[in-house]
N, C-alpha and C positions, 0 to 999 in steps of 0.2 A: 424497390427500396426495402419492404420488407423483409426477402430473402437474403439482399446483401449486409440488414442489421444483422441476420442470425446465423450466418456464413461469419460473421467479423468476430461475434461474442468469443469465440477458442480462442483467436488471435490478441482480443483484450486481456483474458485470461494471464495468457501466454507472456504478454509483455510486461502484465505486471508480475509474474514469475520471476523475469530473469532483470528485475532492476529498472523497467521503463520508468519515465516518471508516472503518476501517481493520477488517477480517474481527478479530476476537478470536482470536489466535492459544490463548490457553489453553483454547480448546474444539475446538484439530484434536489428534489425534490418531494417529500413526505405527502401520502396525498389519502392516508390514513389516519382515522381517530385511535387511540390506546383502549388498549381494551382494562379498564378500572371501573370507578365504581358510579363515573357517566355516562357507561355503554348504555346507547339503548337496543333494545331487543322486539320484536315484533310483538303487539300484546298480548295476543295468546301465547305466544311463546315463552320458554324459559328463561328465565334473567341471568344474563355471565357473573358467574360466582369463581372469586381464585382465594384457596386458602394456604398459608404459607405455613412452614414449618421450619425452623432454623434453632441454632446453639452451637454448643461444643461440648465433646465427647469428655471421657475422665482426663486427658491428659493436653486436651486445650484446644484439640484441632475443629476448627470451622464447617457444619456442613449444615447448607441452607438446601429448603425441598418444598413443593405447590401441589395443590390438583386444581384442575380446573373442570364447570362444568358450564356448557353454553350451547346455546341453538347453533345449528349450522348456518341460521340466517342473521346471526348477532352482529353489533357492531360495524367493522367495514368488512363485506363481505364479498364472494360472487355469488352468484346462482349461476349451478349449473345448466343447461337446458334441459335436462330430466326433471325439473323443479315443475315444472308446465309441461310439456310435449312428454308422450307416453315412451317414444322411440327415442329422446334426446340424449346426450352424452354426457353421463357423470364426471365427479370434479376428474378423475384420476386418467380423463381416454378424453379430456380434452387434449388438443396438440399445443406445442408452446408457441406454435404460429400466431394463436389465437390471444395467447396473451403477452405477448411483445412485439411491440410497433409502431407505427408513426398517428400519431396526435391529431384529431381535430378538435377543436373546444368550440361547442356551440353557447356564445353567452344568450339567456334570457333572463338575468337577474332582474333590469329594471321590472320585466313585466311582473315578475312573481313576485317584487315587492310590493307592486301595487294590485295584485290578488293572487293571494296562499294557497288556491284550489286554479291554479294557471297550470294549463296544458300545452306543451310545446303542441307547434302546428305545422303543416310541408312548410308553410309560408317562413318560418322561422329557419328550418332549415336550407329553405331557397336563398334565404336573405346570406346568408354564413358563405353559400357554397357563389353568389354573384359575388360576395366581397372578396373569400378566398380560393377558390375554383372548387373545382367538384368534387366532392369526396371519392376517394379514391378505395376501392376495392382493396380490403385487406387493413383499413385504418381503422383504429379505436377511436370512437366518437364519445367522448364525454357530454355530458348537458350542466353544466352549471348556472343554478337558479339563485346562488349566498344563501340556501336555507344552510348551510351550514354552520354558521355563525348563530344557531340555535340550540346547539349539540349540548350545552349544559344547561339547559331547560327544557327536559322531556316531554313534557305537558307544550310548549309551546313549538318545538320541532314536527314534533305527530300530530299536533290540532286537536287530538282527544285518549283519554283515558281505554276506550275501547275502539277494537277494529271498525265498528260501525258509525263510530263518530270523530272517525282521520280525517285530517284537511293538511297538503300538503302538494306544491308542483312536481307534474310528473310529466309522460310524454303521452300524447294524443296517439291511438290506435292509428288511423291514417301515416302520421311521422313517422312510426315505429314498421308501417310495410316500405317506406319511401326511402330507410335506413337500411330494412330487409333486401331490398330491392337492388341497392348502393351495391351491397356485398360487403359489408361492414362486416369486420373481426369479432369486436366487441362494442357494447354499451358502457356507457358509466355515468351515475348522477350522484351529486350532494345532498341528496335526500334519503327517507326510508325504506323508497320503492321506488323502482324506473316509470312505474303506472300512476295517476294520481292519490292523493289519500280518500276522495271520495268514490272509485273506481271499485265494482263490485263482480267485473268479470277479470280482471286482471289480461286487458286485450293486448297492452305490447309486450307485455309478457310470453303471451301464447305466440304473437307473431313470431317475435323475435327465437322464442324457444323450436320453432317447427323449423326454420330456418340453421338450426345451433349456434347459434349467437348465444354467448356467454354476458352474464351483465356484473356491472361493479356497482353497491351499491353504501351509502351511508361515506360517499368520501368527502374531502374536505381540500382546501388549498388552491382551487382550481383559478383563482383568479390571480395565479401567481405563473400560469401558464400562459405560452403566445398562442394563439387561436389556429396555426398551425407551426408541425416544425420540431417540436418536441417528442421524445419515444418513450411510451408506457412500458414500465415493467410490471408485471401483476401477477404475485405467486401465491396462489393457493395454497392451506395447507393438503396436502395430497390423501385425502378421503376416499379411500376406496369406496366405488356405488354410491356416494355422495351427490346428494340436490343439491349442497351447496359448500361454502366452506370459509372461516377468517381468511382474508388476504391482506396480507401486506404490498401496498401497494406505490411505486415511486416514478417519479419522472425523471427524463434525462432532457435537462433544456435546451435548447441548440446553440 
């Protein structure tokens, strides 16, 4: 399925070239936060700063102009698997295999609402894959937990002011080799980290990194997804040697 999405992409292309009608906008879907002055950033990290410059010259004409300065791990992002595994693939020698494809949504929202340091578990994933069959080799597995309905309160999305006192759902070491295991494309979670916020070795990270599993992480919208059926697009901005990178990030609903 995978292959026949990325065989087809020219042909989409193509057709809207020569007058087809037109992509259905009501089946893309946004699955990214903007990066303004709600972004949050890892706490060590640099905070996304954009400054603008605009007016008009002597004679009236308009020219507007920014810089911008931000961690590679800000806002909605990926991590590359060079971010953890020594031998892993920077943003720029990932393949686009990797990040376009067909959909799984694992919801664990109830649980995470009723505890903010909640760990996806196999069990959570066996439960998804009895309901919708088994994850399939080559599919993007997102995790939506609704911590993203937190996103304009930084303090209550991260659980704490410093790295050492994060509280936020992530996915349980075990899930995350069960995922490895799958042969999953990519990861992606509504949170600040695929790992938990109280997680001090960062272990689905390393699994999934040794493995080149690419992760998405800080997205939003997922509960606007069918739990399968749907295809990720997830474009990094292209970082050469890059650990990680902004991505914009969208669905195509079925």
């Amino acid at each position: 399925m995978l292959r026949l999405a990325l065989r087809s992409l020219p042909l989409v292309l193509l057709a809207a070239c020569v007058g087809a009608p037109a992509l259905d906008t009501d089946r893309l879907v946004d699955l990214g936060h903007p990066y303004d002055a709600d972004t949050v950033s890892w706490p060590n990290g640099p905070a996304f700063e954009h400054a603008g410059e605009a007016g008009e010259d002597d004679e009236g004409r308009w020219y507007a102009t920014g810089r911008l300065s931000l961690s590679e791990h800000s806002g909605t992002h990926l991590d590359a698997p060079l971010h953890f595994a020594r031998d892993g693939r920077a943003v720029d020698a990932l393949p686009l295999s990797s990040l376009i494809g067909p959909v799984r949504v694992i919801d664990v929202s109830e649980a995470c609402a009723a505890d903010r340091d909640y760990a996806v578990r196999v069990e959570d994933v066996t439960a998804h894959e009895a309901a919708e069959g088994r994850i399939a080799s080559g599919s993007a597995v997102l995790v939506r937990t609704g911590w993203s309905r937190h996103w304009h309160d930084e303090l209550r999305y991260l659980g704490g002011e410093d790295v050492a006192s994060l509280h936020f759902p992530g996915l349980d070491l075990e899930a995350a080799r069960l995922l490895a295991d799958r042969g999953v494309a990519l990861v992606g979670i509504d949170t600040a980290s695929i790992d938990p916020g109280t997680s001090r070795i960062f272990g689905a990270h390393r699994v999934l990194a040794e493995k080149q599993v690419p992760l998405l992480e800080n997205l939003r919208g997922l509960e606007l997804l069918p739990a399968r059926g749907a295809t990720l697009i997830a474009l990094p901005m292209l970082v050469a040697g890059g650990t990680g990178a902004p991505t914009r990030v969208v669905a195509l609903l079925p």
